[in-house]
C-alpha positions as CSV (number, residue, x, y, z in Angstrom):
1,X,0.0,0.0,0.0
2,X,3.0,2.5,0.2
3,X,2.9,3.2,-3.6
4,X,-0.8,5.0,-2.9
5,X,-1.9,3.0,-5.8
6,X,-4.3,1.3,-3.2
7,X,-6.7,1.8,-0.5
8,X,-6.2,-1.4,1.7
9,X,-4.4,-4.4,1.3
10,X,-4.7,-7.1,2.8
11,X,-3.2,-10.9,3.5
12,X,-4.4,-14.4,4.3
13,X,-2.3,-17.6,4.7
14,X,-3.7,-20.9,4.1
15,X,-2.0,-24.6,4.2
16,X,-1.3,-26.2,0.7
17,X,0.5,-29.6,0.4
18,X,4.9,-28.8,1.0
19,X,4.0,-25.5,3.0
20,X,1.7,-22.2,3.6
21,X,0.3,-20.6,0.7
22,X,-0.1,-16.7,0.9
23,X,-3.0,-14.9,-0.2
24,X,-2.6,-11.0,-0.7
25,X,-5.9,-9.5,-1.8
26,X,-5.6,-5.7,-3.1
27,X,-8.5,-2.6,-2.9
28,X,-7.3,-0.7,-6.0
29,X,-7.9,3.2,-6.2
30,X,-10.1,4.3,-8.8
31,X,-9.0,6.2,-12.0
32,X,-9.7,9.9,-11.6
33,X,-13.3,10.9,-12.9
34,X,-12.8,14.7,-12.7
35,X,-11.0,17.8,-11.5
36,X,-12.1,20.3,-9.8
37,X,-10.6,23.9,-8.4
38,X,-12.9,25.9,-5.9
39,X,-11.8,29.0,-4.4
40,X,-9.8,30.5,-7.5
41,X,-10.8,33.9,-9.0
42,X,-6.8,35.1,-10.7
43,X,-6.5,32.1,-12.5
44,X,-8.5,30.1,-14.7
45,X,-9.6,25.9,-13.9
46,X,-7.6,24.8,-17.0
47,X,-4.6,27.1,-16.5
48,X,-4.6,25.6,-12.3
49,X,-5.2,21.8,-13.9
50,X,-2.4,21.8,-16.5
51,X,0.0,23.1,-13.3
52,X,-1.0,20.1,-11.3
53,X,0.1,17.7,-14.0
54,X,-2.8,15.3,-12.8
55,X,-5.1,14.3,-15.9
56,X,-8.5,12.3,-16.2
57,X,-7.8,9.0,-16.5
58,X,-5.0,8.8,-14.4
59,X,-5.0,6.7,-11.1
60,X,-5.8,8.3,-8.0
61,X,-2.7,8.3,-5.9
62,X,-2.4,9.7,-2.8
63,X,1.1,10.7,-3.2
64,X,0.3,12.6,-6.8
65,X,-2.6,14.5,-5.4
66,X,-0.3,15.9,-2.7
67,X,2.4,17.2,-5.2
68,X,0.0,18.5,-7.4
69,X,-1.4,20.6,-4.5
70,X,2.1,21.7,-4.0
71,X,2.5,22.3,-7.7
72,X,-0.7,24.6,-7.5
73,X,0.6,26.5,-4.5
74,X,4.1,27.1,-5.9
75,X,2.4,28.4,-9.2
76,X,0.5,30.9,-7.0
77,X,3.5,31.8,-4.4
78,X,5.5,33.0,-7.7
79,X,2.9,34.8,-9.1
80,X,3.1,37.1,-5.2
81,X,0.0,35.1,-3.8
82,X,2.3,34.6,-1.0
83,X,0.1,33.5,1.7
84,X,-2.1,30.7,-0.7
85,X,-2.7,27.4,1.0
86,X,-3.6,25.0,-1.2
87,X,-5.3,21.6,0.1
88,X,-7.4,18.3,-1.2
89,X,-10.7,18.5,-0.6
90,X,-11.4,15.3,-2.3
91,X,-9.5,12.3,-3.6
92,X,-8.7,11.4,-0.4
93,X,-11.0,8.9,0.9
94,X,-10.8,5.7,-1.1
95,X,-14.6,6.1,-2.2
96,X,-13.8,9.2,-4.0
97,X,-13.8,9.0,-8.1
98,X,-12.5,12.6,-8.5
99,X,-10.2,15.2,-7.4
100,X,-10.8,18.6,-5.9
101,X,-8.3,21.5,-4.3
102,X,-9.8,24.6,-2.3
103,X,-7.5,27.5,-3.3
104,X,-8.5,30.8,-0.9
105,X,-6.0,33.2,-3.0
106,X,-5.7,36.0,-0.7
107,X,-4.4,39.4,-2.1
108,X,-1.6,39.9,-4.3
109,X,1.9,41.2,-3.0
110,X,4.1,43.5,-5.1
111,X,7.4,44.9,-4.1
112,X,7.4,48.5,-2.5
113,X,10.9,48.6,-1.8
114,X,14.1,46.8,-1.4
115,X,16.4,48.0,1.1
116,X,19.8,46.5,2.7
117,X,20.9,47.4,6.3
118,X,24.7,47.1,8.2
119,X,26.4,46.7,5.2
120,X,29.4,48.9,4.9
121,X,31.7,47.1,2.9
122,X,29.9,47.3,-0.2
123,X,27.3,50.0,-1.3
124,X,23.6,49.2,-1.6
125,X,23.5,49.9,-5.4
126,X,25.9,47.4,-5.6
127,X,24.2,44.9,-3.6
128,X,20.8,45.3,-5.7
129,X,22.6,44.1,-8.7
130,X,23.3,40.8,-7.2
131,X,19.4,40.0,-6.4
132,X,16.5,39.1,-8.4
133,X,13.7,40.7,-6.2
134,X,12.9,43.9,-7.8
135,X,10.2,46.5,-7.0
136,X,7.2,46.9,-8.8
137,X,6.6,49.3,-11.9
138,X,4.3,50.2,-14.5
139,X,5.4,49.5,-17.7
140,X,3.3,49.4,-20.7
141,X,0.1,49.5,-18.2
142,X,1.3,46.2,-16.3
143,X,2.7,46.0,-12.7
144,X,5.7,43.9,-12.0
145,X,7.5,43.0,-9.0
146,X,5.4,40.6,-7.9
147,X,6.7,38.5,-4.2
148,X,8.0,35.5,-4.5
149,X,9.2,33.9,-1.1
150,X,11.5,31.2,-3.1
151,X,12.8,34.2,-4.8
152,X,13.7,35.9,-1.6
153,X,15.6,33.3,0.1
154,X,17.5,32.5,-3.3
155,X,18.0,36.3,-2.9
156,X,19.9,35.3,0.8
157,X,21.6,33.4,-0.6
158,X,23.1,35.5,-4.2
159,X,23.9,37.9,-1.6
160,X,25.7,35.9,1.1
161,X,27.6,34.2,-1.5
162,X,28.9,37.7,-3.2
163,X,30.4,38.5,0.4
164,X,32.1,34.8,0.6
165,X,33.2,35.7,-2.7
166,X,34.7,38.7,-1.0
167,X,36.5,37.2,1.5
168,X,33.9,37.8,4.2
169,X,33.6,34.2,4.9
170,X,31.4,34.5,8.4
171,X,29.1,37.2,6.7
172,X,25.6,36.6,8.0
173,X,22.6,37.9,6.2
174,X,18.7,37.8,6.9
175,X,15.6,39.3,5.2
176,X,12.5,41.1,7.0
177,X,9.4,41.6,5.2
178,X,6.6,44.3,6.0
179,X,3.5,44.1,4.4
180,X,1.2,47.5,4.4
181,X,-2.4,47.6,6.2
182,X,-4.2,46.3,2.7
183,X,-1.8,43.3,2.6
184,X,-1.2,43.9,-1.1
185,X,2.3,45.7,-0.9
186,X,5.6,44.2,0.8
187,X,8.7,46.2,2.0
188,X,11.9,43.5,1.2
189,X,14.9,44.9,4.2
190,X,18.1,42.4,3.3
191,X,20.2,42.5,7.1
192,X,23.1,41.9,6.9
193,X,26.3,41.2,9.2
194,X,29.6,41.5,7.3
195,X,32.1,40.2,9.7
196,X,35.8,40.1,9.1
197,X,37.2,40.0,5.7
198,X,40.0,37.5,5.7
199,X,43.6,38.1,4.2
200,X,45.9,35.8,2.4
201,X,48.9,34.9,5.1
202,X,50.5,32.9,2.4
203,X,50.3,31.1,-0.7
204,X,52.0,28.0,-1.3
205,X,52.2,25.0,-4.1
206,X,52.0,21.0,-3.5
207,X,52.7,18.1,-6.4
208,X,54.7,20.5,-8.8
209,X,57.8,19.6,-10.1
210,X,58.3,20.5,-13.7
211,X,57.8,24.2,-12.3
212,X,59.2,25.6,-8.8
213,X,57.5,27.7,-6.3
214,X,59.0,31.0,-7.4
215,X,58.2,30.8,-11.2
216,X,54.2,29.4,-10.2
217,X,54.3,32.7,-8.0
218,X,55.6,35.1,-10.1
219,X,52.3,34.4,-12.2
220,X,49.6,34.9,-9.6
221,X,48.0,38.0,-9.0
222,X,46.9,37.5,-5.4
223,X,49.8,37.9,-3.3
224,X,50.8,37.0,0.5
225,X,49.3,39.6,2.8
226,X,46.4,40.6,0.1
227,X,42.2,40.3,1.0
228,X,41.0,37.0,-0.3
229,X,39.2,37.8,-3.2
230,X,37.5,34.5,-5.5
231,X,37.4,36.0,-8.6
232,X,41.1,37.0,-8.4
233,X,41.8,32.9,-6.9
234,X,39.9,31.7,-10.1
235,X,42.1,33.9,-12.8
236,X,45.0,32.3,-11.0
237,X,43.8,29.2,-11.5
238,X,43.3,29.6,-15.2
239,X,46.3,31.2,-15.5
240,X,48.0,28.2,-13.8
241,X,45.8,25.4,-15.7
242,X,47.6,27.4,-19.2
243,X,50.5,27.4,-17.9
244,X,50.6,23.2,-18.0
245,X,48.4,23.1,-20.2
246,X,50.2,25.3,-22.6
247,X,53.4,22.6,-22.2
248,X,51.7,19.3,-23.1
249,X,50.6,18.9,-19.5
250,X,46.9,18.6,-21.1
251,X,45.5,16.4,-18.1
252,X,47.2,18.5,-15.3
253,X,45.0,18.7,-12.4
254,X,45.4,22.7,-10.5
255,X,43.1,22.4,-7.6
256,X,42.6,25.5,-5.1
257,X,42.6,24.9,-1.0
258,X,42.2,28.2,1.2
259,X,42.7,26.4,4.5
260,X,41.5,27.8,7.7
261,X,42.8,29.0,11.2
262,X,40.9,28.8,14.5
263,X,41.4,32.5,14.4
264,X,39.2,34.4,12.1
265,X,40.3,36.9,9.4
266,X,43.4,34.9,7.7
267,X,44.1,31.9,5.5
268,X,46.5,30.0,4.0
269,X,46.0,29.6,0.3
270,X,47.7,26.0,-1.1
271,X,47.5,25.1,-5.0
272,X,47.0,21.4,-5.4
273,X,48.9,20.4,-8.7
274,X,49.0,16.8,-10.1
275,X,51.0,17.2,-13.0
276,X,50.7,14.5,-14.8
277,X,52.3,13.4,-18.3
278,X,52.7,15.7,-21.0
279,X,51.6,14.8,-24.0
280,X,52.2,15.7,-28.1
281,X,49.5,15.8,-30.4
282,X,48.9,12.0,-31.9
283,X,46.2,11.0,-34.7
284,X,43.8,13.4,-35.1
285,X,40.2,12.1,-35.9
286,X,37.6,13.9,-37.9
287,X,34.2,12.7,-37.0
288,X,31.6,14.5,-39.3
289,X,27.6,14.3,-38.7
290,X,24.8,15.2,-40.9
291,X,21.9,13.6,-43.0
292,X,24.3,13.6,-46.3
293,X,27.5,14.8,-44.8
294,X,30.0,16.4,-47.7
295,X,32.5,18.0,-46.5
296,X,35.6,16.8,-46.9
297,X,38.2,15.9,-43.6
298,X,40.8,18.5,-45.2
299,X,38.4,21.4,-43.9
300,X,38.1,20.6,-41.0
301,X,41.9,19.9,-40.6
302,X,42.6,23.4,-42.3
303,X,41.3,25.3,-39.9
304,X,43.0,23.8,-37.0
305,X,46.0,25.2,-35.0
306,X,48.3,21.8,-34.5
307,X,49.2,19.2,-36.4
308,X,50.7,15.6,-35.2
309,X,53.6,15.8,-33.5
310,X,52.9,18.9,-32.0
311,X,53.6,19.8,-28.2
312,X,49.5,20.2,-27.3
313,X,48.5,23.6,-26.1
314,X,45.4,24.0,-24.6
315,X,45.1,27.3,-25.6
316,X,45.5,26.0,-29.6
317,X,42.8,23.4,-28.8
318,X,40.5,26.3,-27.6
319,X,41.2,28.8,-30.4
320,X,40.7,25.7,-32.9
321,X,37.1,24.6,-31.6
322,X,36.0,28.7,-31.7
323,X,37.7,28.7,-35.3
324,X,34.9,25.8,-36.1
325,X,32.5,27.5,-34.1
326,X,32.5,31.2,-36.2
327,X,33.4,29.1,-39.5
328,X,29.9,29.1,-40.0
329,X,29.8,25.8,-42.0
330,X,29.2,24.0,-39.1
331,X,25.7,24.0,-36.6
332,X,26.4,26.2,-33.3
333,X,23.1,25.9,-31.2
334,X,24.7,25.7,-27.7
335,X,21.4,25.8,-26.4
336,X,20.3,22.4,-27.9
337,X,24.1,20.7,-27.3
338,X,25.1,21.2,-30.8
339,X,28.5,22.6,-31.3
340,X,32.1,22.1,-32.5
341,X,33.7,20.1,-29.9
342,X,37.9,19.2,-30.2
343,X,38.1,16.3,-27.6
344,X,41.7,15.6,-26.1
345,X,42.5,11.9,-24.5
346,X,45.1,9.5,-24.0
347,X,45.7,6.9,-26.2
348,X,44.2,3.4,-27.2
349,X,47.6,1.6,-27.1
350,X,50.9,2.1,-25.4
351,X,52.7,1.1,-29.1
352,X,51.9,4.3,-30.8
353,X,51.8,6.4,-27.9
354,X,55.7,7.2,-27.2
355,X,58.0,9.6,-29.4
356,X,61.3,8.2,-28.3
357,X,64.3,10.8,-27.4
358,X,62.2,13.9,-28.5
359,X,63.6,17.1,-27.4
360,X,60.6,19.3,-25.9
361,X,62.4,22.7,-26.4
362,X,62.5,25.5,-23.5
363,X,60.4,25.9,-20.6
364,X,58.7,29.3,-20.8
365,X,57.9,31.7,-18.0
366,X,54.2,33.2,-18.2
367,X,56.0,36.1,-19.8
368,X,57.4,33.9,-22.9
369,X,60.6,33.9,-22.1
370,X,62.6,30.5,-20.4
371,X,63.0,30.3,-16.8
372,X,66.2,31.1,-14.9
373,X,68.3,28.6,-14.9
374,X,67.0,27.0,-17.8
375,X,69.0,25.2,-20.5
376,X,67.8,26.0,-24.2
377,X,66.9,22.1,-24.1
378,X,65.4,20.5,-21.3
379,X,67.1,17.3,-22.8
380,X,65.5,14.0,-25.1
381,X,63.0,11.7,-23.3
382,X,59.9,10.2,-24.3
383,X,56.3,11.9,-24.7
384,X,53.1,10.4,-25.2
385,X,51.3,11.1,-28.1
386,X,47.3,11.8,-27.4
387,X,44.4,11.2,-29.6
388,X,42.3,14.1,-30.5
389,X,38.7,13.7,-31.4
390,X,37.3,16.8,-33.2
391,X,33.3,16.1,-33.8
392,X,31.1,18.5,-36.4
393,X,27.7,18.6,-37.5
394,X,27.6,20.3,-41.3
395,X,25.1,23.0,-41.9
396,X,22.3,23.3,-43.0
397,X,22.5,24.7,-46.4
398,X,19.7,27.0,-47.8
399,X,18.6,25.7,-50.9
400,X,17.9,28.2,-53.8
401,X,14.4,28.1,-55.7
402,X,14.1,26.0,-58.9
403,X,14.6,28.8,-62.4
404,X,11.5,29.2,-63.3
405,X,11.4,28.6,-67.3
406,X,12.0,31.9,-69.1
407,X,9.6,32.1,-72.2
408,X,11.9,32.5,-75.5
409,X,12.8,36.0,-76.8
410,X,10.2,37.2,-79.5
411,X,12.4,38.2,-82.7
412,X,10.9,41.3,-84.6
């Protein structure tokens, strides 16, 4: 009976020859005969039905005709019918052949005003930016702004993660609401407690080798003794990511780790590196999809960066996929997952995957130059080559109308 499928279930044993036989004997629910909303006067029956996602037909199940009670009271709390209740007023009891929700709307809350109090780090414009709740305006004839209370706490949320973002990792922030004497306007106050905003003590590196700590530092742009700052962490990150991935290091693993004292108001920043192999570019595979594909592997290889036997360069592989991208002879609907994509992975058999005593050539600095202490060649050893998968879709090509017959030229 815990599926809500039925109304009662129930069992009998009896003796058969070799053992007890079990009898379960089931009180199905009945298929739903009708749906019914009372109470509603905003929003139409059908428009309320279709959000439930209950249909006639359909078996009445207990645990459906509670979600689709919640389904109708979400529908309304978005819409600012903030204080809509929604229950089952039949479809309950196991004699019932329909369904039926009372929906008492209540009035309609708009936003009056959106104000932020004991911030002093950052301004209030500022802050507004990072919300969604907005107050209400007429714009061609039609208020907006309406409360939403799932909006609001997401809104807690946006705005408590910009100050972790900011280094104000024990920032605390809350949200009072005041709703005027005809309950159809709400006041939105944001209160928040910034705490302290934590510096960088030091920064340090674990798992490199290829590179020491002084040339990884030299690139990063948050320092020792500087505010913590995430956006700032995440360009160094990249930065660092290029840097191996740049040198054949295509499967280097740069990891960030701000660690924690007892003390608020510091932290120790440590880059986790697992540097991994480094790899040359190996057979490159042209995978071309379409209902009569035509275009020939040549174009696709012509408009990429690298060619076998290539130190691989991230930065290559991500110029070649946008080349593909804006070549416009490809699809590019990111929205429906279709796009030039330039896959990089290791190869299918250890045979073809070693370039024995290949010099690699200089290791650069971020600035382009080789580091200190650097011979012109870092000496011949072996390098894996990687596959590379580049997948397109061919475009759709418009076709031109049939000539239409021209009628001959009358001669005089």
């Amino acid at each position: 009976s815990g599926s809500g499928l039925f109304h009662d279930v129930r069992t009998y044993t009896k003796e058969v020859e070799g053992g007890v036989g079990i009898i379960i004997e089931v009180f199905e629910r009945p298929n739903i005969a009708y749906i019914k909303i009372v109470g509603n006067e905003a929003y139409a029956d059908e428009h309320l039905v279709k959000q439930c996602g209950l249909k006639v037909g359909d078996a009445l199940n207990a645990y459906s005709l509670k979600s689709a009670a919640n389904a109708i009271q979400d529908f309304y709390h978005t819409k600012g019918y903030r204080r809509t209740l929604v229950t089952v007023i039949e479809g309950d009891p196991p004699d019932d052949v329909g369904v039926a929700f009372s929906v008492p709307e209540g009035p309609k809350e708009r936003i009056w005003d959106v104000d932020f109090i004991g911030n002093e780090v950052v301004g209030k414009g500022r802050l507004k930016t990072q919300i969604k709740s907005k107050p209400a305006m007429l714009k061609y004839g039609l208020f907006r702004g309406s409360v939403d209370p799932k909006q609001i706490e997401e809104d807690v949320q946006r705005v408590t993660a910009y100050y972790r973002q900011l280094g104000y990792f024990h920032a605390r922030v809350d949200r009072e609401l005041k709703v005027s004497d005809d309950g159809q306007w709400t006041s939105i106050t944001f209160v928040i407690d910034e705490g302290p905003r934590y510096n960088v003590r030091s920064v340090r590196f674990l798992g490199n080798e290829r590179y020491s700590d002084e040339e990884l530092a030299e690139m990063l742009t948050m320092k020792n003794g500087e505010p913590f700052h995430m956006a700032r962490m995440n360009e160094d990150l990249r930065e660092l990511r290029d840097l191996y991935g740049s040198q054949g290091f295509i499967f280097a693993d740069v990891q960030a780790d701000p660690r924690f004292f007892e003390e608020p108001g510091e932290l120790d920043l440590v880059y986790n590196i697992s540097e991994g192999e480094q790899y040359r570019v190996g057979e490159i595979r042209v995978h071309i999809d379409g209902a009569n594909p035509h275009t020939r592997r040549s174009v696709v290889l012509n408009r990429l960066s690298f060619v076998p036997g290539d130190v691989i360069d991230s930065r290559e592989i991500r110029d070649s996929e946008r080349r593909l991208k804006f070549s416009q002879l490809f699809r590019n609907d990111p929205q429906r997952g279709i796009a030039p994509r330039i896959v990089v992975r290791p190869p299918d058999d250890e045979q073809t995957s070693q370039i024995a005593n290949t010099p690699l050539g200089p290791r650069r600095s971020a600035a382009g130059g080789t580091y200190r202490g650097q011979s012109p060649d870092d000496g011949a050893h072996q390098v894996r080559r990687a596959v590379i998968d580049v997948y397109v879709q061919e475009a759709e090509l418009e076709r031109l109308p049939p000539l239409e017959e021209s009628s001959p030229e009358r001669t005089h």
